[in-house]
N, C-alpha and C positions, 0 to 999 in steps of 0.2 A: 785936913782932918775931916771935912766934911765930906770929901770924895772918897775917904774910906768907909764913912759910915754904912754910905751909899752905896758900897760894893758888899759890907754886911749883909744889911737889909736886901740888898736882892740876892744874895748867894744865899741866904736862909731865907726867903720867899720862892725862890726855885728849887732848893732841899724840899720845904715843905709839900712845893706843889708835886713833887718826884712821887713823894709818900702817899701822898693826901690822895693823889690820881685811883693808883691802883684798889688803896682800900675801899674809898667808895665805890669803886668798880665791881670790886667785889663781894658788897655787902647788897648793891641792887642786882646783883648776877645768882648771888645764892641766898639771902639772907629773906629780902624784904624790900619794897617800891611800891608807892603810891602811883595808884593810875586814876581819872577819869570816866566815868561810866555814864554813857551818853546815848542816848532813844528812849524809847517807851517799851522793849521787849522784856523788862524786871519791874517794871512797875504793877505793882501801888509799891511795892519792895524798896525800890532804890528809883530816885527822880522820882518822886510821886508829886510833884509840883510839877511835872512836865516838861516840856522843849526849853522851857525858861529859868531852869538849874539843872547844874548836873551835878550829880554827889561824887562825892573823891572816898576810895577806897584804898586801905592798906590793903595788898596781896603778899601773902607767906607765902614764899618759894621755900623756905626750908621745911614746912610740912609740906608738901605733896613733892619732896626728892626722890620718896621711898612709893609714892604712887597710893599715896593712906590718904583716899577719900572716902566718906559716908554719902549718904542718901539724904539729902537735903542741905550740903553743903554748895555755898554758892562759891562755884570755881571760875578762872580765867583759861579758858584753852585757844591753841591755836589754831582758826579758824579753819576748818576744810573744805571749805571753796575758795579761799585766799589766804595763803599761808603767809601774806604779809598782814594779817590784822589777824586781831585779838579779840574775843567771844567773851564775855561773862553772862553764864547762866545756870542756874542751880541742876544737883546731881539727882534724878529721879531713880536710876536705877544702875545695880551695880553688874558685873558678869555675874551670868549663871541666873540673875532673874528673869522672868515672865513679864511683858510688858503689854500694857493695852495702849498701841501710839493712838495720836491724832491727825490722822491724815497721812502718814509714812503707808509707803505701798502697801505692806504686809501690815492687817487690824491687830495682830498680838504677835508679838516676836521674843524669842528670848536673846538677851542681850549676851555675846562671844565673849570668850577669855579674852580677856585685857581690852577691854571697852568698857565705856559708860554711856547710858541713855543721858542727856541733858536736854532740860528745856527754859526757854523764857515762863515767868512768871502772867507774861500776858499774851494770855493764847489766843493764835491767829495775827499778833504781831512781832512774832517773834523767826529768827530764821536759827533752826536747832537740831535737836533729831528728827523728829516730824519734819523736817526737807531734807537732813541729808545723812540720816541712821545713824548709829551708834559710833560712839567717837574714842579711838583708840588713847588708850591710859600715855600711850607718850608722847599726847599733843597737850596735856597738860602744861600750865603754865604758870599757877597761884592758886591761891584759897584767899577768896576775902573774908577777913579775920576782924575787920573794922569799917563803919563808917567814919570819916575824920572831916570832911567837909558838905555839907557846910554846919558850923558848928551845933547849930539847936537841932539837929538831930545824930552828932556825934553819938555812937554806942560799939558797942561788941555784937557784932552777928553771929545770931545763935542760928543752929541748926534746924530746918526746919522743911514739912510737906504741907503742901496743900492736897485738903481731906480727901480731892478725886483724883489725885493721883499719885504715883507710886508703884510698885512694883505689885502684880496678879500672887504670886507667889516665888517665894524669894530663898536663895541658897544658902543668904544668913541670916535668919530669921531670932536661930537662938542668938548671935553676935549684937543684932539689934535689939532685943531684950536689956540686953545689959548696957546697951551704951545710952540709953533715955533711961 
């Protein structure tokens, strides 16, 4: 009696795990996963306590499927000097804008179809457009949509620039009227 149970319980714990496998596969593959956000290049933003926390973010993969970022959203892309790591750093500028870099070869550029200017929040310690230009729309990888750890400073990230910088002149100018 007991050695059926036992064949139960594991023939519905290997059912389960058959299921269980692929949907969570597929809910951090398209949906949504919490990453780690680790240095100082988004600080005071994220880690603002420094080398000795690091904040945990939710990244929505299913809003940036469609490639639908704004200007001051803070995104995850995949890094182009090493395409085995992953970047988080806010969107300054979209294609078709006017850019004033910081140290990138060219002092104003405008940013190509299907690229985004991005940069760290702490300039001069940050590795982003200003080292390696404009980062094409399909190295995308998330939108952090939330802080979740560490808990006293859980919230919703809201969209946001700092005052000096942003785009010279910009292709959506009316688009960005309406969305603040």
């Amino acid at each position: 009696m007991a050695q059926q149970a036992g064949r139960r319980y594991l023939r519905a714990f290997v059912g389960g795990f058959f299921v269980a496998v692929p949907v969570t596969v597929t809910v951090l593959d398209r949906v949504a996963y919490v990453a780690r956000v680790e240095g100082t290049s988004m600080q005071p933003f994220l880690n603002p306590e420094g080398v000795s926390a690091c904040d945990v973010v939710l990244l929505n993969r299913w809003r940036v499927r469609n490639y639908e970022v704004h200007r001051g959203d803070i995104v995850s892309v995949v890094s182009p000097k090493n395409p085995q790591q992953k970047i988080i750093k806010r969107v300054v500028a979209l294609e078709g804008d006017f850019i004033r870099t910081l140290g990138y070869k060219n002092r104003y550029l405008r940013v190509p179809e299907g690229h985004l200017w991005i940069e760290g929040d702490h300039h001069g310690h940050s590795l982003d457009s200003n080292s390696f230009g404009p980062v094409s729309v399909g190295l995308l990888h998330g939108h952090a949509s939330h802080i979740i750890w560490p808990p006293n400073r859980w919230q919703r990230i809201q969209r946001s620039l700092p005052e000096d910088r942003g785009p010279l002149l910009s292709s959506h100018a009316a688009e960005e009227e309406e969305e603040f």
